[in-house]
C-alpha positions as CSV (number, residue, x, y, z in Angstrom):
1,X,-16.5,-5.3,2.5
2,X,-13.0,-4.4,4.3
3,X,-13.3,-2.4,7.5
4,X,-9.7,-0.8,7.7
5,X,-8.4,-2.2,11.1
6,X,-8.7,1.3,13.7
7,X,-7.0,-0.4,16.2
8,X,-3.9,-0.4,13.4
9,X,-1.9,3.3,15.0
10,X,-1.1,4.3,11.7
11,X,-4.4,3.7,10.1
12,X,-6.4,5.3,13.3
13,X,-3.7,8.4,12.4
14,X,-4.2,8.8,9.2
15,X,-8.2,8.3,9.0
16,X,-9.0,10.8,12.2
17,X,-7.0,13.1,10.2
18,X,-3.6,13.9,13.2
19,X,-1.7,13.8,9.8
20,X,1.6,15.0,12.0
21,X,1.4,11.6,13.7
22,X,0.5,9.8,11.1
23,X,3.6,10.9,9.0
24,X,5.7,10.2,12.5
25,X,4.7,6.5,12.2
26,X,4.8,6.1,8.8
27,X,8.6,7.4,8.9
28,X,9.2,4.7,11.7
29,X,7.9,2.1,10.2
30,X,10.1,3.4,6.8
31,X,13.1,3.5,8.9
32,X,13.0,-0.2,10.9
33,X,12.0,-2.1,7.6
34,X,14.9,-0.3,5.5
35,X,12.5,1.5,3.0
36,X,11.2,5.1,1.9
37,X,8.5,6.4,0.0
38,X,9.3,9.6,-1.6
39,X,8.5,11.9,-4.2
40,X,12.3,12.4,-5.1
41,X,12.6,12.5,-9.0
42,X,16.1,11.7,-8.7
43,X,16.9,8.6,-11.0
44,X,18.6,5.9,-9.0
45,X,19.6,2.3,-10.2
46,X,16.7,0.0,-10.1
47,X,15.6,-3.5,-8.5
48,X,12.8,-5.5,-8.7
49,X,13.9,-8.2,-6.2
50,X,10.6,-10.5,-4.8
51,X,13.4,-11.0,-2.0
52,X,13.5,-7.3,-0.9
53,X,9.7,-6.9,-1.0
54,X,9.2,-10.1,1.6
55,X,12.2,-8.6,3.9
56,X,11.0,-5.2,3.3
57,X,8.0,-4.2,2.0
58,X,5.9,-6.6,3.6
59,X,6.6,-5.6,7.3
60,X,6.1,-2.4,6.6
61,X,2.6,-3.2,4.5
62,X,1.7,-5.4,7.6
63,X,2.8,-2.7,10.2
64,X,0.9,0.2,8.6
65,X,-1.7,-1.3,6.5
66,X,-1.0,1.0,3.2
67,X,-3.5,-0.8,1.1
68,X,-4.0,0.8,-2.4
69,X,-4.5,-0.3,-5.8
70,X,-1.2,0.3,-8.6
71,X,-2.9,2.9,-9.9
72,X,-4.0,4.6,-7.1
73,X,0.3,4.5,-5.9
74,X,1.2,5.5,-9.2
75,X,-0.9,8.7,-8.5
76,X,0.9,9.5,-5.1
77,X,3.9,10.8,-7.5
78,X,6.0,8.9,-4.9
79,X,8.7,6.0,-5.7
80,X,9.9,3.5,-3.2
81,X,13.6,3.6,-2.1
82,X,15.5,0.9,0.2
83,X,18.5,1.9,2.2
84,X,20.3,0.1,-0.1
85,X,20.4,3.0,-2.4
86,X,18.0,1.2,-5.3
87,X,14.7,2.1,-6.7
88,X,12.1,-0.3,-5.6
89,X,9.0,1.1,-7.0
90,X,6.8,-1.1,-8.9
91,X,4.9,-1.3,-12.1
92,X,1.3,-1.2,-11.3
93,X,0.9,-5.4,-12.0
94,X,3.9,-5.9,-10.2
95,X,2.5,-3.7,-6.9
96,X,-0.8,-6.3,-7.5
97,X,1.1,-9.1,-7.4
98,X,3.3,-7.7,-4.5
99,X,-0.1,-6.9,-2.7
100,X,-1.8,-10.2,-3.4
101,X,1.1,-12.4,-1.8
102,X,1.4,-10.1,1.0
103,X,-2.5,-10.0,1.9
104,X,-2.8,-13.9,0.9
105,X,0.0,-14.6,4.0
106,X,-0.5,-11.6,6.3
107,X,-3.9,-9.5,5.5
108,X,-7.2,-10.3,5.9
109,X,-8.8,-13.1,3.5
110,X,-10.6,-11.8,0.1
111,X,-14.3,-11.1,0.8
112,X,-16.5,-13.2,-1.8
113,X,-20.0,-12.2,-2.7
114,X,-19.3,-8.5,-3.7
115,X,-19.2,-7.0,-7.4
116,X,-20.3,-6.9,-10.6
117,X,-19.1,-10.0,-12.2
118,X,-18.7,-14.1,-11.5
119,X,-14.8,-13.0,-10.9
120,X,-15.8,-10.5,-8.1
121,X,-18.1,-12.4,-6.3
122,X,-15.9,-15.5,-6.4
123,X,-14.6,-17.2,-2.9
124,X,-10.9,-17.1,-3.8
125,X,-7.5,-16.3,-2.7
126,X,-6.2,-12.5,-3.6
127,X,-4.8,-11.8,-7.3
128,X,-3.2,-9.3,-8.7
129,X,-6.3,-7.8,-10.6
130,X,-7.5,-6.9,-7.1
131,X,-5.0,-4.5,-6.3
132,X,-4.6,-3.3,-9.6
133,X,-6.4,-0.2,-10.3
134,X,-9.4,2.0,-8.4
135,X,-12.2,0.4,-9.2
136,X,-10.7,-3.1,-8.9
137,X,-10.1,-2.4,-5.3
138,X,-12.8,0.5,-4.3
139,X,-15.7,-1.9,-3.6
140,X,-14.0,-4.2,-1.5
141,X,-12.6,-1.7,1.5
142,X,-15.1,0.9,3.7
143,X,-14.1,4.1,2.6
144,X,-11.2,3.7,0.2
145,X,-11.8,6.8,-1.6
146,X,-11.3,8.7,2.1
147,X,-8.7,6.5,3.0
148,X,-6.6,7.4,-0.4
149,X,-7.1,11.3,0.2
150,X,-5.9,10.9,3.5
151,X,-3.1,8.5,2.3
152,X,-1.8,11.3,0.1
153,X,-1.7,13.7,2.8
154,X,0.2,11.5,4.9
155,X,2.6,11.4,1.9
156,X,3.0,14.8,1.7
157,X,3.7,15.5,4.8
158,X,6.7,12.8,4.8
159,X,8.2,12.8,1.6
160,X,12.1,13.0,1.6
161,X,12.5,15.3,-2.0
């Protein structure tokens, strides 16, 4: 299993539940790599650019450690904007895929031995099935279920509408 990293500020924050500075790092970290997550309804051009993600995204996702599955985001409400005035968010596969090269470069390596099936327990590099929906992901980190209720509270409290 995935112990969330304590010593990570923002995941410290967010899991001892000071959701006021939680949200203040979150919005930091939104503002240095050029990125928000809001949950603005307003419909903006979009971009799907792997480019943006690595110059973006991936900072931000190494920075503050906001591990969840597609599904689980798609449930936040929230869409991901860039300074560049485009709509970022991604379809759930794409946010696996997104997640799996991240964590495969920059995250800790994919614990083997754990779930139900051949494909679970398999020693192998991440893949987009991983991060794709709850239950995909739910076995593999220490408290996920806690971890996405505080996640959404953090969200709340930041969101840009």
């Amino acid at each position: 299993m995935i112990h969330l990293d304590h010593s990570n500020s923002f995941v410290r924050a967010t899991m001892t539940g000071s959701i006021a500075e939680a949200a203040a790092i979150f919005r930091n970290a939104e503002q240095r790599f050029g990125l928000a997550w809001s949950k603005s309804w307003e419909v903006l051009k979009e971009s799907d650019s792997d480019v943006w993600y690595q110059e973006h995204l991936w900072p931000f996702l190494s920075e503050t450690h906001f591990v969840l599955s597609g599904g689980d985001l798609q449930a936040t409400g929230c869409s991901l904007f860039g300074i560049d005035g485009l709509d970022h968010t991604p379809s759930w596969r794409h946010w696996g895929y997104i997640l799996a090269e991240w964590a495969n470069s920059h995250w800790v390596a994919r614990p083997s031995g754990l779930g139900q099936t051949d494909w679970t327990r398999a020693a192998r590099p991440w893949e987009y099935m991983d991060f794709y929906s709850h239950g995909y992901l739910a076995y593999l980190i220490v408290d996920y279920d806690l971890w996405l209720e505080k996640l959404n509270v953090v969200l709340s409290h930041n969101t840009i509408v």
